[in-house]
Each structure stands twice: as structure tokens, then as C-alpha cells.
Backbone as ProteinMPNN parsed JSONL, in Angstrom:
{"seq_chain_A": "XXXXXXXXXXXXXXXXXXXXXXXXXXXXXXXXXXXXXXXXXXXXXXXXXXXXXXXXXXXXXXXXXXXXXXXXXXXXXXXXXXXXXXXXXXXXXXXXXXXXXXXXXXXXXXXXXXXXXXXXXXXXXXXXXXXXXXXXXXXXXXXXXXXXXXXXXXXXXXXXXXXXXXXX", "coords_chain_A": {"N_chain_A": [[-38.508, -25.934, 12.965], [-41.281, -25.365, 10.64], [-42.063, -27.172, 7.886], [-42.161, -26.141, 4.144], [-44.339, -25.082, 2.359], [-46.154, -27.732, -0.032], [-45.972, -26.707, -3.016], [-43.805, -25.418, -3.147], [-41.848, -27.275, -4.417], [-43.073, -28.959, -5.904], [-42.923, -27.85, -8.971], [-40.503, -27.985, -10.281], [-37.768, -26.964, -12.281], [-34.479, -27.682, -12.079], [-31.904, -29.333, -12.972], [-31.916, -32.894, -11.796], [-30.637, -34.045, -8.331], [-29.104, -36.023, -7.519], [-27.2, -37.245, -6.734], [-25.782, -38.65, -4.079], [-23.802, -39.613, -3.083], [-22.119, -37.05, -2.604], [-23.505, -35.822, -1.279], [-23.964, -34.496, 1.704], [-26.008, -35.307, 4.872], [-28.517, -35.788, 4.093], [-32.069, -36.047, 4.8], [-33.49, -39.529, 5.684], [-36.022, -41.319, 3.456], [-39.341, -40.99, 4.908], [-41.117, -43.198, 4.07], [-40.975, -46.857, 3.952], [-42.133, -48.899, 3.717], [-42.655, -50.572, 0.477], [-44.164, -52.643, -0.349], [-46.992, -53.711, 0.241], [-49.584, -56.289, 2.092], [-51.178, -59.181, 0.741], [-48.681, -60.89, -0.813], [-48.936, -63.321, -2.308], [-50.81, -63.671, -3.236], [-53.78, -64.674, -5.945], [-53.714, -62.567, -8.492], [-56.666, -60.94, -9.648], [-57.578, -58.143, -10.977], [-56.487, -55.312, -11.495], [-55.61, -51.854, -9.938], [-54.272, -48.845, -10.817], [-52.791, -45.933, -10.317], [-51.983, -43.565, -12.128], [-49.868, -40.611, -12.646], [-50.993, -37.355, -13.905], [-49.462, -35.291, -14.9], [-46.34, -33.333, -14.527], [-43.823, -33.764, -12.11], [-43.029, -32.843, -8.62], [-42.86, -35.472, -6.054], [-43.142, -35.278, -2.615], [-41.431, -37.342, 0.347], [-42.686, -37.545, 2.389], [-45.167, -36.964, 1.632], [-45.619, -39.284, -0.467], [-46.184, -40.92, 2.189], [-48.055, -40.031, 3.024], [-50.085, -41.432, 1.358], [-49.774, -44.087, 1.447], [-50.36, -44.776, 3.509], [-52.989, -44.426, 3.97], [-54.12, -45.825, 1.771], [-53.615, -48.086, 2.386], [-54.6, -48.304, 4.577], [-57.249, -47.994, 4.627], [-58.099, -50.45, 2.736], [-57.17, -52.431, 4.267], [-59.177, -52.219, 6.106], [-61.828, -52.544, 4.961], [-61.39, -54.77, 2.869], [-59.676, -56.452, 3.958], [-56.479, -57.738, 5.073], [-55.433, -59.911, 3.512], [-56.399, -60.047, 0.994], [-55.579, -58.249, -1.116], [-52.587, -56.742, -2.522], [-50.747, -53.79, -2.28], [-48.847, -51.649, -3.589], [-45.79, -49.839, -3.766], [-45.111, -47.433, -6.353], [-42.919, -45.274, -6.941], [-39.683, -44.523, -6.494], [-38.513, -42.258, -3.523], [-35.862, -40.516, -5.306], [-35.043, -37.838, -5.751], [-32.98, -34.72, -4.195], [-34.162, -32.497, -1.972], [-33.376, -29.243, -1.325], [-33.398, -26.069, 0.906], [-33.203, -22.608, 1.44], [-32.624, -21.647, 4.396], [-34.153, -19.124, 5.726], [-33.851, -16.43, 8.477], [-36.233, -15.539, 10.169], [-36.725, -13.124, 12.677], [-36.84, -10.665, 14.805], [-34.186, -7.941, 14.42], [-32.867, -9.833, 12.097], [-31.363, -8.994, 10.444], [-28.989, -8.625, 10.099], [-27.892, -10.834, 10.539], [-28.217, -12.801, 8.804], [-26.937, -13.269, 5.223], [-28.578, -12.868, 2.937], [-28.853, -13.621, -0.696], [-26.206, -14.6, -1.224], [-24.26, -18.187, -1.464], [-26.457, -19.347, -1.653], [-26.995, -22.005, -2.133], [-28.137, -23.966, -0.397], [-29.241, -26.056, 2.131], [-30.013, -29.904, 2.428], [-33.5, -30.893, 3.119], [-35.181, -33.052, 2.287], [-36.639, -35.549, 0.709], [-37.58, -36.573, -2.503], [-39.675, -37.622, -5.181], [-39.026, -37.89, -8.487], [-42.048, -36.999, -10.971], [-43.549, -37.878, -14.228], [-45.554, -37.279, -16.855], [-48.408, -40.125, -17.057], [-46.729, -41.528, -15.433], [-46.28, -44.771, -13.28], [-47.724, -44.498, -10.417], [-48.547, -45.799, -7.649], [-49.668, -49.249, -7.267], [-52.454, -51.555, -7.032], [-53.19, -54.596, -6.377], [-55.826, -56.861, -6.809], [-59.255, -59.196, -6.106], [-61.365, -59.347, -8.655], [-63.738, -58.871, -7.327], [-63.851, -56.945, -5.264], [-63.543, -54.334, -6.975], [-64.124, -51.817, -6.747], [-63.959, -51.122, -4.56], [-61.292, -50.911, -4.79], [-60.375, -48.637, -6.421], [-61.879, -46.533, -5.139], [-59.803, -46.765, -2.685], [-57.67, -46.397, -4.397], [-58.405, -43.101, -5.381], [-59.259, -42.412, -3.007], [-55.83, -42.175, -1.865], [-55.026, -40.51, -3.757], [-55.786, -37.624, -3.241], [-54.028, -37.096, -1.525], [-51.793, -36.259, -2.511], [-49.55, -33.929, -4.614], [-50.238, -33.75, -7.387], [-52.178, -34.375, -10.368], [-53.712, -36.954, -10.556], [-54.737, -39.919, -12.118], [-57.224, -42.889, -12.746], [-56.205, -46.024, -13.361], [-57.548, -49.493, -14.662], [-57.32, -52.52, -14.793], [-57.802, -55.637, -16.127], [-56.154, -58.972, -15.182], [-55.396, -62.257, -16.759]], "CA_chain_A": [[-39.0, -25.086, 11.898], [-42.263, -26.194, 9.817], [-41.402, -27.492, 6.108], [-42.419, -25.216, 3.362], [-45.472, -25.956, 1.147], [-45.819, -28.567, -1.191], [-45.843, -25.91, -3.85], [-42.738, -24.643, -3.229], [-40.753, -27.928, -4.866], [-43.58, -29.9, -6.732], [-42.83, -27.703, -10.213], [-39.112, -28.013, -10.238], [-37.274, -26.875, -13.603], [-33.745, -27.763, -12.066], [-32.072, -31.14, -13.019], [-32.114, -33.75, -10.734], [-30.032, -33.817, -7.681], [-29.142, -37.226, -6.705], [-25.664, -38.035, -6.214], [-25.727, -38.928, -2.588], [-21.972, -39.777, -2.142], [-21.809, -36.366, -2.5], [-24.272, -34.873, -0.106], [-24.386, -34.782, 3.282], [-26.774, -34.893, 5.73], [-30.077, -36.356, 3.206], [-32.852, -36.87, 5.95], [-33.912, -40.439, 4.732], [-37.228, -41.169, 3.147], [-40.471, -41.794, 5.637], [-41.392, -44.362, 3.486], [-39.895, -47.752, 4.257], [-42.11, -50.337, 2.882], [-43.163, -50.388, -0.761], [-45.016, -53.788, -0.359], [-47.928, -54.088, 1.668], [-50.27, -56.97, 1.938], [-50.569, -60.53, 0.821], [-47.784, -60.737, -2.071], [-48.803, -64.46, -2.971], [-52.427, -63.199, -4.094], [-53.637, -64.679, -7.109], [-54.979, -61.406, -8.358], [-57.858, -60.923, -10.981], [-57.321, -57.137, -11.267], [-54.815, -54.772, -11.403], [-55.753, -50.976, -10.019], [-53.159, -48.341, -11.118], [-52.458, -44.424, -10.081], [-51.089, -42.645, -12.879], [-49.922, -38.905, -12.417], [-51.362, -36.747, -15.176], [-48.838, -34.126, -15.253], [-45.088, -33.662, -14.326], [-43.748, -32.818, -11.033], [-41.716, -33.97, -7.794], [-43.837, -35.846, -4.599], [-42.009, -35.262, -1.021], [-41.509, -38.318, 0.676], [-44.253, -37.383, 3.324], [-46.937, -37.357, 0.721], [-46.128, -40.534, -1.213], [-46.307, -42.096, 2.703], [-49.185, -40.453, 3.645], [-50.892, -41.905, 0.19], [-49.589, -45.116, 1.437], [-50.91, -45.419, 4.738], [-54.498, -43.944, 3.976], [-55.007, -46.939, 0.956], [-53.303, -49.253, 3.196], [-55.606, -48.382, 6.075], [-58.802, -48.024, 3.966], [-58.027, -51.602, 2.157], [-57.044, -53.669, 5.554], [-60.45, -52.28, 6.872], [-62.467, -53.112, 4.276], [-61.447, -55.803, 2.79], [-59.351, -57.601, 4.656], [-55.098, -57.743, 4.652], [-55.278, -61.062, 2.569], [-57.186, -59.692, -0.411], [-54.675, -56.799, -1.975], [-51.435, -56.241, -2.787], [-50.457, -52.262, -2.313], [-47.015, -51.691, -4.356], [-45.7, -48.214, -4.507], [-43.539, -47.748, -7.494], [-42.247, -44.638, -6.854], [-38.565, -44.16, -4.892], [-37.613, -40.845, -3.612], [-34.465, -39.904, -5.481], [-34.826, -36.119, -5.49], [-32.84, -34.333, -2.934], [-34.752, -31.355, -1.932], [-32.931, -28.306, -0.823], [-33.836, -25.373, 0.979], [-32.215, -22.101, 1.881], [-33.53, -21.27, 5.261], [-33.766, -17.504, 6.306], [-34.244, -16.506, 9.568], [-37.506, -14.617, 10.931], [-37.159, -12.834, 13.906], [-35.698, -9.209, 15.059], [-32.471, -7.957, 14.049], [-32.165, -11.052, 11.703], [-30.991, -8.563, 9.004], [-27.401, -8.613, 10.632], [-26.877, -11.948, 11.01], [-28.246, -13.477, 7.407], [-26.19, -12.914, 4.31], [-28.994, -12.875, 2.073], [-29.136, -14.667, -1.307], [-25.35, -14.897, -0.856], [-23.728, -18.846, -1.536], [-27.769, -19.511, -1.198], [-26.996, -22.973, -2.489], [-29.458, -24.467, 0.155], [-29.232, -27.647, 2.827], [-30.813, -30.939, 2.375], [-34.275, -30.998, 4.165], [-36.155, -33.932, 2.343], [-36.24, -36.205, -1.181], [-38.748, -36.473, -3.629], [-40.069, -38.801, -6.646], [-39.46, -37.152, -9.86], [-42.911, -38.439, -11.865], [-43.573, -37.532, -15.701], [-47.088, -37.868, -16.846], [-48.232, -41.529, -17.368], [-46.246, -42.296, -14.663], [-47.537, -45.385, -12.137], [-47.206, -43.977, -8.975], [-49.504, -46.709, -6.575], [-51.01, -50.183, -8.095], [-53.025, -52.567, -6.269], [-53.889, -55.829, -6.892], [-56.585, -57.966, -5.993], [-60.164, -59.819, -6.961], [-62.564, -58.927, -9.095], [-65.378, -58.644, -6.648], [-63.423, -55.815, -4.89], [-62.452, -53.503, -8.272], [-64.632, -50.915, -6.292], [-63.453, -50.731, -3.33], [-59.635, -50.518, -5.135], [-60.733, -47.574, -6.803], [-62.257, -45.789, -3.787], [-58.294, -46.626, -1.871], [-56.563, -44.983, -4.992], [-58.607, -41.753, -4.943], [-58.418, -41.26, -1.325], [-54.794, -41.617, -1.705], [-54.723, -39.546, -5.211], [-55.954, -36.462, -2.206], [-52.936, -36.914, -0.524], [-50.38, -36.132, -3.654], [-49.339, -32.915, -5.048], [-50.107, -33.58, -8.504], [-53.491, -34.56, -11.007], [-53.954, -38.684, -11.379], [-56.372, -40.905, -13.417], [-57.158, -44.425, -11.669], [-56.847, -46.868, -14.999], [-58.44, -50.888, -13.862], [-56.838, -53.551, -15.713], [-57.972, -57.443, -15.885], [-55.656, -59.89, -15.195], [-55.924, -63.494, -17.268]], "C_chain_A": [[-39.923, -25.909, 11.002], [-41.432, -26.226, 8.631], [-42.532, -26.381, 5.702], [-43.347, -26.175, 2.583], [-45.053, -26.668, 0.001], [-45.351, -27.903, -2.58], [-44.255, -25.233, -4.289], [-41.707, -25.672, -3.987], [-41.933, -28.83, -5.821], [-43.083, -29.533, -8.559], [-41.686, -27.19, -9.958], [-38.343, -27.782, -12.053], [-35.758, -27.206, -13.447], [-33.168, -28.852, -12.785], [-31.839, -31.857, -11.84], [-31.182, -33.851, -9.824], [-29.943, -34.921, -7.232], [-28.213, -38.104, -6.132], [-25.555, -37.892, -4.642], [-24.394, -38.822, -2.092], [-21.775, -38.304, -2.237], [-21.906, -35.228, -1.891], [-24.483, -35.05, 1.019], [-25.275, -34.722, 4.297], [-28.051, -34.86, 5.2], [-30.716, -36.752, 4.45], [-32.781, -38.424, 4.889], [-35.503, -40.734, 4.667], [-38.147, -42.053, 4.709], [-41.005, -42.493, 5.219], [-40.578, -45.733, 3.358], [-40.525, -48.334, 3.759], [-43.104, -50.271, 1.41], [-44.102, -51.562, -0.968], [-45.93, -54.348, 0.359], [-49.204, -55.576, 1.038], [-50.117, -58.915, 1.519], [-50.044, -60.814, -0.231], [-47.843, -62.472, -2.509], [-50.175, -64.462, -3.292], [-52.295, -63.645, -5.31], [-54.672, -63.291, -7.558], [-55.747, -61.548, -9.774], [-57.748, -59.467, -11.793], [-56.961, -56.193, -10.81], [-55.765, -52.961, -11.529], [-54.397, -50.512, -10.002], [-53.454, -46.857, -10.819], [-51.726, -43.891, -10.901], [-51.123, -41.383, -12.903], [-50.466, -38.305, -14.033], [-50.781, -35.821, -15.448], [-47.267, -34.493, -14.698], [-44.856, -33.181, -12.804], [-42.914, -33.738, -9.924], [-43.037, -34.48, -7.048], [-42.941, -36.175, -3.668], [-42.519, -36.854, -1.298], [-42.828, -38.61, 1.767], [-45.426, -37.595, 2.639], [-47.094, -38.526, 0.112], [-46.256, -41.816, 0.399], [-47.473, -41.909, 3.663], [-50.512, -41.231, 2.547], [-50.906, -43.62, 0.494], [-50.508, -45.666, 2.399], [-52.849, -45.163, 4.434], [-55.002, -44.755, 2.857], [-54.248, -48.13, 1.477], [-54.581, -49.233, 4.471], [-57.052, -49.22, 5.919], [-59.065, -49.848, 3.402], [-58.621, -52.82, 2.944], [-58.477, -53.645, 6.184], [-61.356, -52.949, 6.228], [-62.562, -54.294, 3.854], [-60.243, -57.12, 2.9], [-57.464, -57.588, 4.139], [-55.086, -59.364, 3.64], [-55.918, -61.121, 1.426], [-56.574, -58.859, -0.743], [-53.79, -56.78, -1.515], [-51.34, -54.948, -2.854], [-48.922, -51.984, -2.535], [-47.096, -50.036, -4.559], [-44.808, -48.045, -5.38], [-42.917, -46.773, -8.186], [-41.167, -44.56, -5.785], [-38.138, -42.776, -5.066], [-36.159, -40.683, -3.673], [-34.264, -38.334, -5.209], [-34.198, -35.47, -4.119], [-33.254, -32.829, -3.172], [-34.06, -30.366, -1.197], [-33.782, -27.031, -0.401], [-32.349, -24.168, 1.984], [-32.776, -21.143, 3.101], [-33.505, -19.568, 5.444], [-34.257, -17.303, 7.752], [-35.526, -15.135, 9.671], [-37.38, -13.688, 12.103], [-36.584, -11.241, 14.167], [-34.396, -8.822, 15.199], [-31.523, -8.982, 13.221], [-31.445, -10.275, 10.538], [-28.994, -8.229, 9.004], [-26.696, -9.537, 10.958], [-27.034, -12.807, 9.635], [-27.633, -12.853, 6.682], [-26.824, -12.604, 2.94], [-29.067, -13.961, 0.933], [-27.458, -14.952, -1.676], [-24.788, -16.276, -0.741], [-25.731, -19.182, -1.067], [-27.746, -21.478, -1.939], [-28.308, -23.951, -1.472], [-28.839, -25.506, 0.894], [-30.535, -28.337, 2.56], [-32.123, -30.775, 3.404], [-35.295, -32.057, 3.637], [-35.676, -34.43, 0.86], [-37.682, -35.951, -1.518], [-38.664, -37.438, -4.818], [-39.952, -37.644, -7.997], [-40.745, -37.817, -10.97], [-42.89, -37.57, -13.306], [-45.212, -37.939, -15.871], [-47.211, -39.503, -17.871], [-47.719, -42.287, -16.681], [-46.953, -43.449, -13.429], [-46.923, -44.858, -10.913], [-47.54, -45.257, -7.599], [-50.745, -47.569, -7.704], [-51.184, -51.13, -6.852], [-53.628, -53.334, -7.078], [-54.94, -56.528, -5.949], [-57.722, -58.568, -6.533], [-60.677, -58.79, -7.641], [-63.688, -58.36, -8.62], [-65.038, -57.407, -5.96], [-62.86, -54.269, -5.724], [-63.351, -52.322, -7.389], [-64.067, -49.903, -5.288], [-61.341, -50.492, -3.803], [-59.567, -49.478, -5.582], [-61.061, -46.179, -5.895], [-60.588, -45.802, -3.097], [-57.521, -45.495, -2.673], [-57.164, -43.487, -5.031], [-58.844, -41.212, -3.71], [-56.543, -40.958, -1.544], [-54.211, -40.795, -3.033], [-54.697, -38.355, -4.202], [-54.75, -36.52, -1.806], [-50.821, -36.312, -1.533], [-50.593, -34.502, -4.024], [-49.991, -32.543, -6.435], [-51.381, -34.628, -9.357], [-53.316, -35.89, -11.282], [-54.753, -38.773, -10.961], [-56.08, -42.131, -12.567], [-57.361, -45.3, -12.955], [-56.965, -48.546, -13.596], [-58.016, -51.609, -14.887], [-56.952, -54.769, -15.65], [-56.544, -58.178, -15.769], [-56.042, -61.001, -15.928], [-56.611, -62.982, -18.315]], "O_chain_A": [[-39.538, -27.004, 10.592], [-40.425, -25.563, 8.385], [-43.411, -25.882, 6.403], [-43.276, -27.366, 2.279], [-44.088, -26.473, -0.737], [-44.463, -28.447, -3.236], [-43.799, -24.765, -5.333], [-40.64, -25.134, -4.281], [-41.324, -29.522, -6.637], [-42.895, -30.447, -9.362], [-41.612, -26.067, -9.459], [-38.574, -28.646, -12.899], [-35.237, -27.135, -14.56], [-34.041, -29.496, -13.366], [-31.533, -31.217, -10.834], [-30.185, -33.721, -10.535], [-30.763, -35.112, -6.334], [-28.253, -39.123, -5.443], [-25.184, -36.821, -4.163], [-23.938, -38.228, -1.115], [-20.699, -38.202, -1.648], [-21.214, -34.215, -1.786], [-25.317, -35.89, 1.356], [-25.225, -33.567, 4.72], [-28.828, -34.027, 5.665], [-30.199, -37.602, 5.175], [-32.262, -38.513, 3.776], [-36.22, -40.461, 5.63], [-37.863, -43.089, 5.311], [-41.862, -42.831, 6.036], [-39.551, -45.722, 2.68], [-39.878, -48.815, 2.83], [-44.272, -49.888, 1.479], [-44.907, -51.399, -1.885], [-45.755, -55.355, 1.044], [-49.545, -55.755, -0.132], [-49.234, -59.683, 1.901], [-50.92, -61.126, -1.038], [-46.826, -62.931, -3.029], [-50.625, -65.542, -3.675], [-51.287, -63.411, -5.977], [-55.819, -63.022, -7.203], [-55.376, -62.191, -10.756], [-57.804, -59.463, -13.023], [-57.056, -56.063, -9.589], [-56.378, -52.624, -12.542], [-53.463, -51.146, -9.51], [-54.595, -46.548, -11.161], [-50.597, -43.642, -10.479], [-52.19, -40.818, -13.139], [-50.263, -38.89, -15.096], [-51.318, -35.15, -16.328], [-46.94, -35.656, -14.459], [-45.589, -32.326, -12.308], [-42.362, -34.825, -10.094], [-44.139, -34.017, -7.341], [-42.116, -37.086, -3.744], [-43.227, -37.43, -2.124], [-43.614, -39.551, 1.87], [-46.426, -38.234, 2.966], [-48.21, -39.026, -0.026], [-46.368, -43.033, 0.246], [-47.913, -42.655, 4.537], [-51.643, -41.501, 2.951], [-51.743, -44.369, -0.011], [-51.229, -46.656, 2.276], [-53.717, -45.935, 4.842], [-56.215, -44.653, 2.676], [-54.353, -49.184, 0.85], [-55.205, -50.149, 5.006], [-57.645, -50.17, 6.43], [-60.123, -50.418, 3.671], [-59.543, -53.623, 2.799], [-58.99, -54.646, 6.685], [-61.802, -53.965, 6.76], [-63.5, -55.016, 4.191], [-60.031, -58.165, 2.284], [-57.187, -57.441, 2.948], [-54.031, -59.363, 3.005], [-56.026, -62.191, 0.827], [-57.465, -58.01, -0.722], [-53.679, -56.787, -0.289], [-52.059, -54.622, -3.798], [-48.022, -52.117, -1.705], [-47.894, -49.287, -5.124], [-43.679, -48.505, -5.209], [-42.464, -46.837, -9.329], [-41.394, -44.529, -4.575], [-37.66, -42.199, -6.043], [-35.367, -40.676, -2.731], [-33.384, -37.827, -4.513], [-34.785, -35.64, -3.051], [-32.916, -32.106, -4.11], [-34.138, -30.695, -0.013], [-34.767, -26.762, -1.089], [-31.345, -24.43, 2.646], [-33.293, -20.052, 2.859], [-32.462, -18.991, 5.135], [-35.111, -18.088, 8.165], [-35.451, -13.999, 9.201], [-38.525, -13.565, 12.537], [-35.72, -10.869, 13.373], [-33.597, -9.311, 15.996], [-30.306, -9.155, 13.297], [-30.927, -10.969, 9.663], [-28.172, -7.799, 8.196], [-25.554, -9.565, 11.417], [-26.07, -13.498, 9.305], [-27.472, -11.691, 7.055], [-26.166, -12.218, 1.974], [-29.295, -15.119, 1.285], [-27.403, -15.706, -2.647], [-24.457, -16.261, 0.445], [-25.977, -19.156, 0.139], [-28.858, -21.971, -2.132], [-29.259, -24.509, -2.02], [-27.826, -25.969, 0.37], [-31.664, -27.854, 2.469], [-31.815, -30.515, 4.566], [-36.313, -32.156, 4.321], [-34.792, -33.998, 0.121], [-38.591, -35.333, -0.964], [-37.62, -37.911, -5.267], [-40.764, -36.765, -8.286], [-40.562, -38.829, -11.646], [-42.154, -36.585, -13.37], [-45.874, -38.706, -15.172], [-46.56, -39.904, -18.835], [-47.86, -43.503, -16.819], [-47.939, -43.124, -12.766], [-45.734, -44.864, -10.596], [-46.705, -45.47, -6.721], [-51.727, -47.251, -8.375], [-50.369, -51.398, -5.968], [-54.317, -53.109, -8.073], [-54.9, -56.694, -4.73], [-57.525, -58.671, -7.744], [-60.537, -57.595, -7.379], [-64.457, -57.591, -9.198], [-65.968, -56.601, -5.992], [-62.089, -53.413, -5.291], [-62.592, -51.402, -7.695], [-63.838, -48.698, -5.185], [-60.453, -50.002, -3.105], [-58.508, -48.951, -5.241], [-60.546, -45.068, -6.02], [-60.119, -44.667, -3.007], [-57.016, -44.431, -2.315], [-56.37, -42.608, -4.695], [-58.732, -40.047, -3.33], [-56.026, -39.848, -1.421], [-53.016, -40.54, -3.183], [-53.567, -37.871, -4.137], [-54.374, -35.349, -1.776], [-49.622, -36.154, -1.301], [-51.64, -33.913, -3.759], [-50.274, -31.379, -6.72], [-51.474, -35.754, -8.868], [-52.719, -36.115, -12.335], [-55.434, -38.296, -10.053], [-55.074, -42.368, -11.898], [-58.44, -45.341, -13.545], [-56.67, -48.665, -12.407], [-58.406, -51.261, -16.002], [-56.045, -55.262, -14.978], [-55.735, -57.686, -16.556], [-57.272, -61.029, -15.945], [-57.245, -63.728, -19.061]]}, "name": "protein", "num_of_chains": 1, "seq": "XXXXXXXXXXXXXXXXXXXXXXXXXXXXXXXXXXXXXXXXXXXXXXXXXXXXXXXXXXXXXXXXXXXXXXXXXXXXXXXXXXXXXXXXXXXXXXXXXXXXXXXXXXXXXXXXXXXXXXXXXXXXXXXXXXXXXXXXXXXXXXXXXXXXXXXXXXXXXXXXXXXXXXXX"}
């Protein structure tokens, strides 16, 4: 069964759902590594992704944001010039309460009936201001760090600003 649009969990008014010991059956996040690149960089300057509004981000989107300014970076300029830190973790457990589609399903679903929902993914709760994705690296590249975070700004649910910060 496809997942349900981003839309359907980015503007969440519930509270947060995160007690694990208590839920069963949490896929776990497609995002495994939060640290890409060469982490003994002396860096010069510091790009940052801050969300401009409130909202959740599946785990799919903060790892396709990952891979598409990881990709773009390594091509360009090289895996030993930038640090790529993501510094959001998906706590959110996302529920959904499936219904079925097909003929004669009106005799076998119960409706909105104990509609409590099963686990089908997590999510980042962000707040605005939040950093979502910083990269570090020289000076001579602040361009090309800029260009990584708004390709992977496309790949998020929700409106961020790219702030550029000196180091030293």
C-alpha cells in the first residue's frame, strides 16, 4: 500500500507520540547516518537550513534531503571539503488508520470505530528557527554550500531560509 501524502501529517496539532516502550511495531527511521564527510575539516564557514514555520518531516524526506546535498557536495567539491550534519532525529511516531478500497469493503471495515491508527513511519517535530541541515566547509566553496542546502530545502515539507555564518 503507497504512504499517504506529505500533507496528511506535516501540520500535526496532536502532542507528540514518542514513548516507544510502549509501541509496537515503529518501522525504524531510513536515515542512519547523520554525519557525512570529512569530520576533521578545519572549516571557515558554517551553512545552516533553518525551517521557517512549524511542522513534522517523515523520515523519507529528511533522507532524501540528505542524500541529494550529500551527492551534489561529493560531486562538486570533493568528500574532503564538507562536513554534512543533520540535526534533526525522527522522534514522531506517525500513525495511520488504514481503510480498505476495494468491493464489498463496507462489511468488513468498522469505520471510524477504535480508529486509533498503526505505526507506519516517524517524523522530526521542527519549530520555526529550527536547524534542520548545516554544512561546513571553506570559504572558497560558500556557493556551492548554498546551492546543496536549497536543493535539499526541495525535498522537505516545510518553508527554510539558508543563513552563512563565518567561522574564526
Amino acid at each position: 500500500m503507497p504512504q499517504k501524502p506529505a500533507r496528511c501529517y506535516t501540520n500535526q496539532r496532536k502532542p507528540p507520540y514518542t514513548r516507544k516502550e510502549y509501541i509496537h511495531g515503529i518501522p525504524p527511521p531510513k536515515i542512519t547516518k547523520f554525519v557525512m564527510g570529512n569530520t576533521k575539516l578545519n572549516a571557515e564557514v558554517v551553512a545552516v537550513l533553518k525551517a521557517m514555520e512549524r511542522g513534522v518531516i517523515r523520515h523519507n524526506a529528511l533522507e532524501a534531503a540528505r542524500v541529494i546535498a550529500h551527492k551534489f557536495l561529493s560531486g562538486e567539491i570533493g568528500e574532503q571539503n564538507f562536513v554534512l550534519i543533520i540535526r534533526k532525529y525522527p522522534h514522531q511516531v506517525l500513525r495511520e488508520h488504514k481503510m480498505m478500497a476495494f468491493a464489498g469493503a463496507d462489511r468488513l471495515q468498522e469505520g471510524m470505530r477504535r480508529a486509533f491508527g498503526k505505526p507506519v513511519g516517524v517524523g522530526a517535530v521542527v519549530e520555526p528557527l529550527d536547524e534542520l541541515i548545516e554544512i561546513r566547509g571553506l570559504a572558497q566553496h560558500t556557493e556551492l554550500l548554498k546551492e546543496a542546502l536549497r536543493r535539499a530545502s526541495s525535498k522537505l515539507p516545510v518553508r527554510c531560509t539558508i543563513e552563512i555564518r563565518r567561522l574564526k
